[in-house]
FIKOLZA-1660 file (N, C-alpha, C; in steps of 0.1 Angstrom, whole numbers, plus 5000, padded with zeros to 4 digits):
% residues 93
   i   px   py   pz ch aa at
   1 7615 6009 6330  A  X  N
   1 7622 6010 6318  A  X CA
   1 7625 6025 6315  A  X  C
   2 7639 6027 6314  A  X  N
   2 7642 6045 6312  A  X CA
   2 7636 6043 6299  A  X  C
   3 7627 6054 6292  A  X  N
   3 7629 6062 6282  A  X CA
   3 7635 6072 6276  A  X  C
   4 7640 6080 6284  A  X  N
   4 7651 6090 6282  A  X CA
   4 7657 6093 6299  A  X  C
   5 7666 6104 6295  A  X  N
   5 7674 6104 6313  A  X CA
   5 7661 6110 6318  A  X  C
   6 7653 6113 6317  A  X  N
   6 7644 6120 6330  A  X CA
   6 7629 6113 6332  A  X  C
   7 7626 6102 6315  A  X  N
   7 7617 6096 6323  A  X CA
   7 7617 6080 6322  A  X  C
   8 7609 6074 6335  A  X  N
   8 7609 6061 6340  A  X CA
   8 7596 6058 6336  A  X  C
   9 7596 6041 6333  A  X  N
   9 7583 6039 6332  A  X CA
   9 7581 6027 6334  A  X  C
  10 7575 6018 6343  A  X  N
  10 7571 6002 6342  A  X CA
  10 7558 6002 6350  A  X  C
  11 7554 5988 6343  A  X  N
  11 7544 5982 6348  A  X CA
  11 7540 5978 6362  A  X  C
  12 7535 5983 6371  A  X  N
  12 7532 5981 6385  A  X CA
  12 7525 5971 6388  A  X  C
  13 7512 5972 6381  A  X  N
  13 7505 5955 6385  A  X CA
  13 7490 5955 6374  A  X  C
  14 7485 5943 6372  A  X  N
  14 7474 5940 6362  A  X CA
  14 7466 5942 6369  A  X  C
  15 7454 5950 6368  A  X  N
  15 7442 5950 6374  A  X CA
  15 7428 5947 6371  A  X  C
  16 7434 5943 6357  A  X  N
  16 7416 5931 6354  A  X CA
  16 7417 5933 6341  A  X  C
  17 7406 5929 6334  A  X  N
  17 7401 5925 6320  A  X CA
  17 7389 5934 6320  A  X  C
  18 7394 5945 6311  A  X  N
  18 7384 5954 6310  A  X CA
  18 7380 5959 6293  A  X  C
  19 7367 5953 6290  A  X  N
  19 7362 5954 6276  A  X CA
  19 7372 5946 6265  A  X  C
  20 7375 5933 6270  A  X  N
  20 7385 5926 6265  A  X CA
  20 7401 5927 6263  A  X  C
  21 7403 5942 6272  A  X  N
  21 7423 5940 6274  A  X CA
  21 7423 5941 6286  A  X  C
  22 7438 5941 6288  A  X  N
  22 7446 5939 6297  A  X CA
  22 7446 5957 6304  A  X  C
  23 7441 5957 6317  A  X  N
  23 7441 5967 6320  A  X CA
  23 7456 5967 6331  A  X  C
  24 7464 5975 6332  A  X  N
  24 7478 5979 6346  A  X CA
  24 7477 5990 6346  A  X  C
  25 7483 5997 6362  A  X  N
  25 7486 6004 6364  A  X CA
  25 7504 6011 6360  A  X  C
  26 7505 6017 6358  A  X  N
  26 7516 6022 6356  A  X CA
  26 7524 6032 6368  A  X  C
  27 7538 6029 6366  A  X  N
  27 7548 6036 6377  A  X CA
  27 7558 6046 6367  A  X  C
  28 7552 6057 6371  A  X  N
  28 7559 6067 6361  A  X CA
  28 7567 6078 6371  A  X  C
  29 7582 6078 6364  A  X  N
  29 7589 6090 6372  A  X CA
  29 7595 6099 6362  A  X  C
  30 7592 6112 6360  A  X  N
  30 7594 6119 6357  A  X CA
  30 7604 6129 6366  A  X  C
  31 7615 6134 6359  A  X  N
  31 7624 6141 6368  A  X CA
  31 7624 6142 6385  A  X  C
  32 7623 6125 6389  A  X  N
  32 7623 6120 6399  A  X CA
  32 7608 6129 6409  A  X  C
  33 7603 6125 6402  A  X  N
  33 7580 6128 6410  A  X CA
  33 7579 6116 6405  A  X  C
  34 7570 6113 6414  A  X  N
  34 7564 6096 6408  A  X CA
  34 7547 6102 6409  A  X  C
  35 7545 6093 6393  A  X  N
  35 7529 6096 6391  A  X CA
  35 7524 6079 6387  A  X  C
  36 7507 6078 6387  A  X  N
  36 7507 6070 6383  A  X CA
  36 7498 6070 6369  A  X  C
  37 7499 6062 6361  A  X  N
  37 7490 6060 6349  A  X CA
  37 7482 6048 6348  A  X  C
  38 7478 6049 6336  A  X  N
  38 7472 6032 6333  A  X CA
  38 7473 6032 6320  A  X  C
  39 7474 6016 6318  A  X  N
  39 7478 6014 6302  A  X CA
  39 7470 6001 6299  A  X  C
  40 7464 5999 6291  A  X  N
  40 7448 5990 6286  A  X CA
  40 7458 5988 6273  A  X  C
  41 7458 5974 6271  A  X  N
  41 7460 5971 6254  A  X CA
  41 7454 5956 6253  A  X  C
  42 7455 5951 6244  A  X  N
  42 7455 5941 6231  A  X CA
  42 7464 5936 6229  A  X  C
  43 7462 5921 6220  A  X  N
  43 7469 5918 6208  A  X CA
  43 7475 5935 6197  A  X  C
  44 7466 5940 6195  A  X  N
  44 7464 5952 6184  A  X CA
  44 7465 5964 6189  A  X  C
  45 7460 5969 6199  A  X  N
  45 7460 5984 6205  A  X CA
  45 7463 5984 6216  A  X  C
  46 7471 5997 6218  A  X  N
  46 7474 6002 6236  A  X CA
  46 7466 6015 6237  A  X  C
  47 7465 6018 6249  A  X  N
  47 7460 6032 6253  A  X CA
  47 7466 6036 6263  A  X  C
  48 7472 6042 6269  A  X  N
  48 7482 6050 6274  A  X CA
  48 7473 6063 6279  A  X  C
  49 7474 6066 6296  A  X  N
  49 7472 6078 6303  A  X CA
  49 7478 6080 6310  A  X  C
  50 7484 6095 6313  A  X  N
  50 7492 6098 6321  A  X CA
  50 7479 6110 6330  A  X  C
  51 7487 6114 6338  A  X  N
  51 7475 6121 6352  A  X CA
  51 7476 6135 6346  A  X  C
  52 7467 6142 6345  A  X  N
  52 7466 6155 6343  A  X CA
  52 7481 6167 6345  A  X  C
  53 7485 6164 6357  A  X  N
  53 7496 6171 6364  A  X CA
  53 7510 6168 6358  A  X  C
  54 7508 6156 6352  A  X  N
  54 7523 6151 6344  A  X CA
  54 7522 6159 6329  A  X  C
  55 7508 6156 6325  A  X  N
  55 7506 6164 6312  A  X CA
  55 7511 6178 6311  A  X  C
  56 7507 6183 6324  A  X  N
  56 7515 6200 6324  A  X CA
  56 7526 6199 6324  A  X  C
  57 7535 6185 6333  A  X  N
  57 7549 6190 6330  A  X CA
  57 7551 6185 6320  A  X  C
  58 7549 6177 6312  A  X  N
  58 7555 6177 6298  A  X CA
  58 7550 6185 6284  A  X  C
  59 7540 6191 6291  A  X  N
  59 7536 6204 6282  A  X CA
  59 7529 6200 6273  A  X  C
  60 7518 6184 6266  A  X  N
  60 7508 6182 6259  A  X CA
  60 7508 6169 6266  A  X  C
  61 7496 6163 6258  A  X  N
  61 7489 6152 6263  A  X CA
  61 7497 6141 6255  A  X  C
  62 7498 6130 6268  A  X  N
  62 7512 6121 6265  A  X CA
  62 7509 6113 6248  A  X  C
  63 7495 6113 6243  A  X  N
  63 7497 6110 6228  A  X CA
  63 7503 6120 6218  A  X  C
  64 7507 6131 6220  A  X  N
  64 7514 6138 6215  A  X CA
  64 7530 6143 6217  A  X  C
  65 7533 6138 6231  A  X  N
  65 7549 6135 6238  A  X CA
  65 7556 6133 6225  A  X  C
  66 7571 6136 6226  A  X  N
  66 7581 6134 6215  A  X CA
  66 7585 6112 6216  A  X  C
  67 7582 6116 6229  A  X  N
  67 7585 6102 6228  A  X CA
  67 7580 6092 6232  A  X  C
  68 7563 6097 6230  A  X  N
  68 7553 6088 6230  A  X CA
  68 7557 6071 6225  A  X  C
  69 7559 6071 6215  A  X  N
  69 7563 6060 6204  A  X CA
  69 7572 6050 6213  A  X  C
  70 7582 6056 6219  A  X  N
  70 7593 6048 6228  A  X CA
  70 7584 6043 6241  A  X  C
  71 7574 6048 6243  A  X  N
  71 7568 6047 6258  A  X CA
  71 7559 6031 6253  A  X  C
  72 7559 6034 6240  A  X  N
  72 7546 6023 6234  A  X CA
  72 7556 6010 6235  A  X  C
  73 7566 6016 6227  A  X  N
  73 7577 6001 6225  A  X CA
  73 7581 5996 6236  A  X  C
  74 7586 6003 6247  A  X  N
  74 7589 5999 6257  A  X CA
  74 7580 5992 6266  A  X  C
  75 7567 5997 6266  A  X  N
  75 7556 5988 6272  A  X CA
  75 7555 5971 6261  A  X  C
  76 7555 5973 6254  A  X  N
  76 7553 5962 6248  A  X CA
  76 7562 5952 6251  A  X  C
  77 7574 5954 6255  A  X  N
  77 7585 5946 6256  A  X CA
  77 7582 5944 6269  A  X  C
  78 7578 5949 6278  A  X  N
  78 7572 5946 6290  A  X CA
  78 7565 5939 6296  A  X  C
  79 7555 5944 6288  A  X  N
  79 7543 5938 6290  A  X CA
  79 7540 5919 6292  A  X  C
  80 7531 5912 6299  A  X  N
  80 7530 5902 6298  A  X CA
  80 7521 5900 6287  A  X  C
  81 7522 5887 6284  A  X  N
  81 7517 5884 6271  A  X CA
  81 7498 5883 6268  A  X  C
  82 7497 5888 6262  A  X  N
  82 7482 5893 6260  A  X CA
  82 7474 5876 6263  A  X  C
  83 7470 5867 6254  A  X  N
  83 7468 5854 6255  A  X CA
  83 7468 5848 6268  A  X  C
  84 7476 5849 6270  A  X  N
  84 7482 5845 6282  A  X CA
  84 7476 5851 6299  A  X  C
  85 7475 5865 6299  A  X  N
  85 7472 5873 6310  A  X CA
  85 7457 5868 6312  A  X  C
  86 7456 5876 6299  A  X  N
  86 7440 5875 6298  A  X CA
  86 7428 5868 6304  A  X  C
  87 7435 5854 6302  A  X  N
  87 7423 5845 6309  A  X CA
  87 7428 5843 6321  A  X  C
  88 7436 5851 6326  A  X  N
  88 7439 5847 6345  A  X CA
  88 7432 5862 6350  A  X  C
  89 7433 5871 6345  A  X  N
  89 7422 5882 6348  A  X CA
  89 7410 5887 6352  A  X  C
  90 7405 5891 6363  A  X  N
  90 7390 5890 6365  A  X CA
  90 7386 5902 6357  A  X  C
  91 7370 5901 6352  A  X  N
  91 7364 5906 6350  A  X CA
  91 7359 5923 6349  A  X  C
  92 7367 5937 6348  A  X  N
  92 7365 5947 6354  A  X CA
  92 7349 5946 6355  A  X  C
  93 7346 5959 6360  A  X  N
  93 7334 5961 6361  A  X CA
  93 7336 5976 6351  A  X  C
% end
C-alpha cells in the first residue's frame, strides 16, 4: 500500500498471537531500501515499529512521522480480520 510517492508498506505474513493480537511482519520501502517492521493490533489498538535505521531516515520515531496516521489507516484496510485470524494463530511465546 503506497502511503506517499516514497513510501511502501504491506503486510508480509502473520506470525502468531502474541499477548492476545495479531502479531505481522511488515514490508516497508522507503525511497526504494526495503526494511522490515512489525505491527501487533486488536479489535482496538495497533502498535507499529519501524527498525532503528528507517527512523534515521525519516528523522523521528515512526509514532511521530507526518504520516503516521495514513500508515495506521492503511494497515487497517489491510489487515486480516482480527476475530477471524486470531484463533487460526499459534500461540507466541
Amino acid at each position: 500500500m503506497k502511503i506517499n510517492e516514497n513510501l511502501n508498506i504491506s503486510i508480509k505474513d502473520y506470525i502468531g498471537n502474541m499477548e492476545g493480537g495479531v502479531t505481522s511482519i511488515l514490508s516497508i520501502i522507503y525511497y526504494e531500501k526495503f526494511y522490515e517492521g512489525i505491527y501487533w493490533y486488536t479489535e482496538d489498538m495497533q502498535f507499529i515499529t519501524f527498525p532503528e535505521d528507517l527512523e534515521k531516515e525519516i528523522g523521528c520515531e515512526v509514532e511521530k512521522y507526518e504520516h503516521f496516521d495514513d500508515i495506521k489507516e492503511g494497515l487497517r484496510t489491510e489487515e486480516a480480520d482480527f476475530n477471524t485470524i486470531i484463533k487460526n494463530l499459534d500461540s507466541a511465546i
